[in-house]
N, C-alpha and C positions, 0 to 999 in steps of 0.2 A: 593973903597968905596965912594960912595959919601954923600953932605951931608946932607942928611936926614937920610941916614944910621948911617952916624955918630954921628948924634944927638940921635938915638933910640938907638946907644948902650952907649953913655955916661950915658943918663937915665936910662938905666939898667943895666949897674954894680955901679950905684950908690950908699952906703949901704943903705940910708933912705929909695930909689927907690923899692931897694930889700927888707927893711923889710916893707913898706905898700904893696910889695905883699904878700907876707907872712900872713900879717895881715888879708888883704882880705881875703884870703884863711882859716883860725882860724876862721873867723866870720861868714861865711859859714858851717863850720865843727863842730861849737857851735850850729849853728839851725841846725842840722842834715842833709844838705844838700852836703850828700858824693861826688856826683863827681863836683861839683863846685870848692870845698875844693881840690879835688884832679888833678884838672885843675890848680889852683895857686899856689900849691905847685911845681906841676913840672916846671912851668915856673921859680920859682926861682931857680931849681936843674940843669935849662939846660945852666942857666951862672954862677951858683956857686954849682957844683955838691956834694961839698963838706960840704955845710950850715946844721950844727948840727941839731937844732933845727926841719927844714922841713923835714928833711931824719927819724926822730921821730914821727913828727906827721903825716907824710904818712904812716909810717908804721902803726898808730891806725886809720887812716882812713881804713886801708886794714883790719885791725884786726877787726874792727866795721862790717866788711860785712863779716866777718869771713871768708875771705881768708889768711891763717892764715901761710901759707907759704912763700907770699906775705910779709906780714908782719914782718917775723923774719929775710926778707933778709934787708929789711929797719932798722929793728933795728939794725943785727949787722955791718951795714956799718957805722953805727950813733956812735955805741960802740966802732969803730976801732977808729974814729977820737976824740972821748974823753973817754978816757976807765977806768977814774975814775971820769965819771959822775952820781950821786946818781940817774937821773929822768931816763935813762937809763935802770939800771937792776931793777928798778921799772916793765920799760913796759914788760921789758924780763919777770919781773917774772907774771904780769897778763898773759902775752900770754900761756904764762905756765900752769899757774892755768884755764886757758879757753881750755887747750887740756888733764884738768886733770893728768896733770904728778906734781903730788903734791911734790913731793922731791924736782927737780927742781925749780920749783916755790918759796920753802921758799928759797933756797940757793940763789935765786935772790933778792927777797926783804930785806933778810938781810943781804946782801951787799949792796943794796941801806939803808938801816936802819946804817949801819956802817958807812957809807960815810955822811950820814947826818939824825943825830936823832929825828931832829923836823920838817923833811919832812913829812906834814901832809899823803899826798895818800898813801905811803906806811904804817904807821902806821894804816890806815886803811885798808889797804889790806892784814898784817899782825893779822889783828883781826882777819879777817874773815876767811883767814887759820886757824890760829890757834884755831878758833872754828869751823870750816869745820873738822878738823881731832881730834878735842875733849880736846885740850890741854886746859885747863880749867883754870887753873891760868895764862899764859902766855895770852890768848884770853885778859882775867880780863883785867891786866895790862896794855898791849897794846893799850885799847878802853881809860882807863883811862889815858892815856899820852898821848892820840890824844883828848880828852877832857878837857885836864890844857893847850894845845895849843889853841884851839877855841871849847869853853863852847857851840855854837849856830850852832858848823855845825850839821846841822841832819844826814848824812852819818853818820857823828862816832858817834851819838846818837843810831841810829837801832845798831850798830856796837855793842858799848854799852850794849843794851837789849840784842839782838842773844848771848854776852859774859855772859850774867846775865842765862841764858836758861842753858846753860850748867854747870853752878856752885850751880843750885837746887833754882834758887832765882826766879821763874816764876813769882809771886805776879810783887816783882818790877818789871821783865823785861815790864811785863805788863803796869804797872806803863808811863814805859820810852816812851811803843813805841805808847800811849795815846798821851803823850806830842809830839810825833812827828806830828801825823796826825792830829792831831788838827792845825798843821801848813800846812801842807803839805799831803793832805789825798790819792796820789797816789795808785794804785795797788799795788807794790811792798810793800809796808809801811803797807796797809790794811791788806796783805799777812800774815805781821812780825805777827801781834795784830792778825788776826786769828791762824794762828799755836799754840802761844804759849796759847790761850784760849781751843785749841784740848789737847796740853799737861797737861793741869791741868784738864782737864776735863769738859769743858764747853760747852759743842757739841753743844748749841744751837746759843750763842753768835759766836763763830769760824766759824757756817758756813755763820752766816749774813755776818760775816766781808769778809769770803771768797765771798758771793757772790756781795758785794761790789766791793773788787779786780776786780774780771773780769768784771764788770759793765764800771772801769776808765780804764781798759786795757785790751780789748776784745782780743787782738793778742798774751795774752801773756801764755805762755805753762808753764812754772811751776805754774803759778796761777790756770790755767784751771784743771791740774795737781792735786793738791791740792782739790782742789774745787769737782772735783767726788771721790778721794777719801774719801770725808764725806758722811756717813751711812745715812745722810738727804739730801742729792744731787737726785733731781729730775730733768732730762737733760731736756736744753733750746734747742729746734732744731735747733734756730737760728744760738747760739753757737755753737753746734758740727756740722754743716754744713758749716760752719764758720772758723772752725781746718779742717774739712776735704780737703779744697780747700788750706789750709792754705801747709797741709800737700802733698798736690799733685802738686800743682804752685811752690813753691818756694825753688829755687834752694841755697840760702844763708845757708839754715838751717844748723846744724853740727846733727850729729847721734845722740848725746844725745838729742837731742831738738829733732826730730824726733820721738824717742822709746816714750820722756815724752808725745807727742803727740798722738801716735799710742795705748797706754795705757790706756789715758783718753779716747780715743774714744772707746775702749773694752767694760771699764768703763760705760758706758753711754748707750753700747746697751744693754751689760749684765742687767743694770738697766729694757732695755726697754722688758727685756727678748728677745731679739732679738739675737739669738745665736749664730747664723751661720752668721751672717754680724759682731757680737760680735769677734768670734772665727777668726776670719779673721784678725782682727782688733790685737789678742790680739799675733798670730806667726809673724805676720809684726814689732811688736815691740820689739817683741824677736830677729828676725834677724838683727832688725837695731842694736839692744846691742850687740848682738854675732861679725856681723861684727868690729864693735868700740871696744869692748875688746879683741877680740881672744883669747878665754880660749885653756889651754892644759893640757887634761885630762893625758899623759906622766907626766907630770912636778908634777901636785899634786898626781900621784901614785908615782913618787919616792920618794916625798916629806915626805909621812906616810911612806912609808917602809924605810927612815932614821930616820925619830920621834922611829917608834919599832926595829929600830939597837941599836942606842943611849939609851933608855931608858928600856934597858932588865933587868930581875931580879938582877942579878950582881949589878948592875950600881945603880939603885934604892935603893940597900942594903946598898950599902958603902957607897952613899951621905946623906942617912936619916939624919935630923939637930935634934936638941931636941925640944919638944914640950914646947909651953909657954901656961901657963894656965890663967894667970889673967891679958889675955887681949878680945880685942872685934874679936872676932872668924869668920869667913868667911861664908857662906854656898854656895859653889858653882855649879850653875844651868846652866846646858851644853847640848849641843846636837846641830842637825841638825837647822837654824835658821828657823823658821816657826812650832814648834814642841810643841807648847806651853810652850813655858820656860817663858813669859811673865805671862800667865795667874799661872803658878807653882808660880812665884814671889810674883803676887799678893797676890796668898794665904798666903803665909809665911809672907809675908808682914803686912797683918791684923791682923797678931798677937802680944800682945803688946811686945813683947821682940825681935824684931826680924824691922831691919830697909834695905828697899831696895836699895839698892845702882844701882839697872841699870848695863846697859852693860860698868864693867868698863874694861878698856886700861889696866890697870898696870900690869899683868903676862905677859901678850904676849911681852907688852913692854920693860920688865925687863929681859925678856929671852936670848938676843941677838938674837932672830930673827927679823926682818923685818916686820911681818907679819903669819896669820896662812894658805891663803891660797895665788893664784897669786904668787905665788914664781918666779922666774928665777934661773935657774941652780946656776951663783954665789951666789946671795942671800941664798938658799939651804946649800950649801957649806961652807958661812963662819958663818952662823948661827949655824951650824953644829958643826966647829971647836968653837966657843963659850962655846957650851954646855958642849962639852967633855973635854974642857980643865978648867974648873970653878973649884976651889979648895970650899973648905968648908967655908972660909970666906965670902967667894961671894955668897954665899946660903943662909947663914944668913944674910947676908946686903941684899940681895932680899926681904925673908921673912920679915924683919922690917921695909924694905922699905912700902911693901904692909899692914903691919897693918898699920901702919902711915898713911896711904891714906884711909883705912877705921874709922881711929878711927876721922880724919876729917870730917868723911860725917854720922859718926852712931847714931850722935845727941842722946849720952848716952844708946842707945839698944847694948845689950848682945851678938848681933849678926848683920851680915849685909849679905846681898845676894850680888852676884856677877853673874850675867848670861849674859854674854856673850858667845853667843852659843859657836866659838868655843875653847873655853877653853879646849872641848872635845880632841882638839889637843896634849894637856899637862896634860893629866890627871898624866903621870910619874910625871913632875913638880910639878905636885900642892901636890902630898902623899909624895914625900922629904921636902917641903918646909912647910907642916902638914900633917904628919901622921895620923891626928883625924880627919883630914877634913872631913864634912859630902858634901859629892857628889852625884846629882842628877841629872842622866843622862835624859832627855825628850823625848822617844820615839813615834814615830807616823807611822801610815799606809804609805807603802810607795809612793804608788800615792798618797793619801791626800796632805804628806810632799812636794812632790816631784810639784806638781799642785799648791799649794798654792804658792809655790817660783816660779813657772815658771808665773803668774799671776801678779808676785811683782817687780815691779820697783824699785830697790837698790841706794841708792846713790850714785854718780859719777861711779869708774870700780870697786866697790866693788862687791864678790858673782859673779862673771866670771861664774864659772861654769855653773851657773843657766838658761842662755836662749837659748842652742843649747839641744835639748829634750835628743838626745843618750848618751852626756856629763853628762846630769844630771842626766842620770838614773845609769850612772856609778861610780858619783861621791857619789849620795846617798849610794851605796853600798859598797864603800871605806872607808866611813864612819863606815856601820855595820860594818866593818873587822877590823879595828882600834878598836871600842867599845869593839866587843870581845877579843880583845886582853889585852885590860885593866881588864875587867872583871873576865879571866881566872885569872887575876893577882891577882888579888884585891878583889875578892869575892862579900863578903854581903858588904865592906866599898862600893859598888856603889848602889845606891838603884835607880833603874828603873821604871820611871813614864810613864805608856802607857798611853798618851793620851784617846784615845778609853772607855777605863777603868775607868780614871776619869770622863769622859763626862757621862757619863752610870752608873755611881755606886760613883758620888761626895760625901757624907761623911764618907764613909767607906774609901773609896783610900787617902782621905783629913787626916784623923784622922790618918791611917799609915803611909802618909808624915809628918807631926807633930813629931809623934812619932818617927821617924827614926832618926829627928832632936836632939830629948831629950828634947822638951819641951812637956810642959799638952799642954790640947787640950784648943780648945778655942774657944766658937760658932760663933764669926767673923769671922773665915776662910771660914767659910761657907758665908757670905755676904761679899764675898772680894771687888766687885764691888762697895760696900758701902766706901772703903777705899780712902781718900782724899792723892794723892800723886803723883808726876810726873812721866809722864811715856813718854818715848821719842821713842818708837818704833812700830815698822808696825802693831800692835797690839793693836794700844793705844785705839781705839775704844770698841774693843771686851771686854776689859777686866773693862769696865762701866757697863756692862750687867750681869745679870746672863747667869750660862753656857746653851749654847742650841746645839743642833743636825745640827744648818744651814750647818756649811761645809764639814760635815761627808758624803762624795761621791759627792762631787763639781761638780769634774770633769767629775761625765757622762753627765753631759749636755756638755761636748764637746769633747768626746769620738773622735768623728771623726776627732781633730786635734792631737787626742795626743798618734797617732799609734806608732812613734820612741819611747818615752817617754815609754810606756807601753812595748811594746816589749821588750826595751832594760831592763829595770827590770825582766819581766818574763826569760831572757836568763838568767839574773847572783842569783838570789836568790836562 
């Protein structure tokens, strides 16, 4: 070695040496300039392969480009060498929540929350879990304990608002995420303030704001997302010429970014009545979900044919609990999602005794399953061993579990809805745990049901079934077979709301839902639209309007994409 060699390597295993590369490399990776950042990182990895820190932030340089495999190999060589580092299963757990494997994810960031509780990014990244999958008090908490550490960061301000959305508090969230953009009026932030101005019902204000968003952030697919799905979205050619290139160039995307894209541009022709470039638009987005989820039509048939093992006559008889009279009463609103169980809410809802509660979590959650559909064989399994093995105390500590959680949201009404479509899955459940339960099943034409869901971009891998056409036509009929099975059970306790029937013959089908309920009638069911109240699902539009005929046979304008889809209904009905 000679010495100018010598000299360049003293310089570089120097620690200061190494960490102003380092640094360089951070300050690169700060202005978004990924292979800069990933040029100076590795220079410090190839004389100190082992340096904590850079073997971290390579791994988020690799995760920012969404090479995401890349990534977890950098993280867990970073975790080997400090394996009870908090910023660590931090990143583990974002990369997690970036490939949608939610379970994992929380199990990441609360062990980095264990290891360190006023590490600000995880308490933020634990909000947004925790309100990504509807945990409503934990979200709360979490925004507020990342807000008593720093009152001014705006991250955990939206974080904040998005928690307030899910706790029925739209006003303030509204409130908060004002305060934000007034500092910071980005896309994303505009986003927040349009959403939750759709959930309360303010179509006019949400879609300004929506079309703000994509004004500060022309590239960004959940805004664009967003943005045609409002009933006042008149497409910018610019823009969707703009996603389409977006959509054909670039190789970084991940599947979900993709379908969000491939949807809005459906979206957008559908508007322009342009069908057949529409229809194109709208199977490419379905295959991008289908490949990213891989539903299996196997898994959810055995899944129902252990639901009606488990819960046969027998089994139902012996666990029956006692009925409680003077408390706040359930109305549970179930069926296929897209079936009108929103608009069924709504009606109930404008009545004054009667307070909507939304698709709530707590039976499925309470059940020992996992989930009602996406099952995996073990999940199935010990879900299973749960049920059968539940003594009678633990039936009643359910049941008071779940009025508790309504008698917090029923703000003094006699009654609260629950419509979470598939509740359908537990209907045994729910006639043990209230016998008097009034149960309304939401039926609909089966291509209608079946078209509108295949139309619908779901959040994250929820609704699998939905985007492979033959899947879904089998899975709609799984459904029927299930339904009848409770039916046979259960008689007149289900009262079946055809769709079709309500659209077609709205106060006479109204006044008999009313009634099946046991309350008087009430001429605001009839102006449910008029009804001020949050509504957080794929429907939230529709149900501002009075009822009309628009998507009563949707689908023949695209007849010619949705030959699986049709077929495979006409083989099994």
């Amino acid at each position: 070695m000679n010495r100018k060699e010598r000299r360049k390597n003293k310089v570089i295993t120097n620690p200061q040496a190494i960490l102003n590369i380092f640094n360089e490399g951070f300050a690169y990776h700060k202005n978004g300039e990924l292979d800069k950042a990933e040029i100076f990182y590795k220079k410090v990895l190839k004389v100190m392969p082992n340096h904590f820190e850079t073997l971290r932030h390579l791994g988020i340089v690799y995760q920012d480009r969404h090479l995401l495999d890349q990534a977890l190999n950098y993280f867990l060589k970073a975790q080997k060498i400090e394996p009870n580092h908090f910023a660590i299963y931090n990143n583990l757990g974002s990369l997690k929540f970036q490939q949608v494997k939610l379970d994992e994810s929380m199990q990441f960031y609360e062990k980095s929350f264990q290891l360190n509780p006023d590490y600000l990014p995880v308490l933020n990244n634990l909000t947004l879990l925790y309100q990504r999958n509807n945990y409503a008090d934990k979200a709360l908490n979490m925004a507020k304990k990342a807000l008593s550490i720093d009152k001014n960061n705006l991250f955990s301000k939206s974080n904040y608002g998005l928690a307030l959305t899910i706790n029925n508090r739209l006003e303030e969230a509204i409130d908060v995420f004002k305060e934000v953009i007034k500092i910071q009026a980005t896309g994303p932030n505009l986003k927040n303030l349009g959403t939750a101005y759709r959930d309360i019902g303010m179509l006019d204000k949400s879609h300004d704001y929506f079309l703000k968003a994509i004004e500060d952030s022309p590239n960004d697919e959940s805004i664009f997302f967003n943005l045609t799905a409002s009933s006042l979205y008149q497409p910018d050619m610019v823009v969707v010429h703009g996603f389409e290139g977006i959509l054909k160039n670039s190789d970084e995307l991940d599947l979900n970014q993709k379908t969000a894209i491939a949807f809005s541009l459906y979206r957008s022709y559908h508007k322009l009545k342009k069908h057949s470039i529409a229809g194109k638009y709208l199977v490419l987005g379905n295959e991008y979900s289908d490949a990213w989820i891989g539903s299996n039509i196997e898994r959810e048939h055995n899944f129902i044919n252990e639901i009606k093992n488990i819960f046969n006559r027998k089994f139902i008889k012996e666990n029956l609990i006692k009925v409680i009279e003077d408390v706040v009463q359930p109305i549970f609103i179930l069926g296929m999602p897209r079936s009108g169980t929103t608009l069924c809410e709504q009606i109930l809802s404008s009545h004054s005794e009667v307070c909507g509660g939304g698709e709530l979590p707590h039976l499925i959650r309470n059940s020992g399953l996992e989930g009602a559909y996406n099952l995996n064989a073990k999940q199935i399994e010990t879900g299973k061993k749960i049920l059968e093995e539940m003594q009678d105390n633990l039936f009643e500590k359910q049941r008071d579990g779940y009025i508790k959680k309504l008698e917090d949201i029923s703000l003094s009404h006699k009654y609260v809805t629950d419509k979470m479509p598939h509740n359908f899955i537990l209907i045994g459940l729910i006639k043990m745990l209230f016998p008097k339960a009034k149960i309304i099943y939401c039926k609909r034409d089966a291509m209608d049901n079946c078209f509108s869901l295949y139309v619908h971009k779901f959040t994250d891998m929820n609704h699998g079934y939905c985007y492979n056409q033959e899947i879904l036509g089998k899975y709609y009929n799984l459904h029927v077979e299930l339904m009848n099975y409770w039916k046979d059970i259960f008689k007149e306790d289900i009262f079946t709301l055809e769709h079709e029937q309500l659209i077609n013959h709205q106060e006479d089908v109204s006044r008999k839902l009313i009634e099946y309920c046991g309350l008087k009638w009430e001429p605001a069911c009839l102006e449910f639209y008029k009804t001020k109240r949050q509504v957080q699902t794929a429907s939230n539009e529709q149900v501002r309007k009075p009822i009309n005929k628009d998507s009563m046979a949707a689908w023949k304008k695209y007849e010619e994409f949705l030959n699986p889809l049709k077929n495979t209904l006409e083989r099994t009905i």
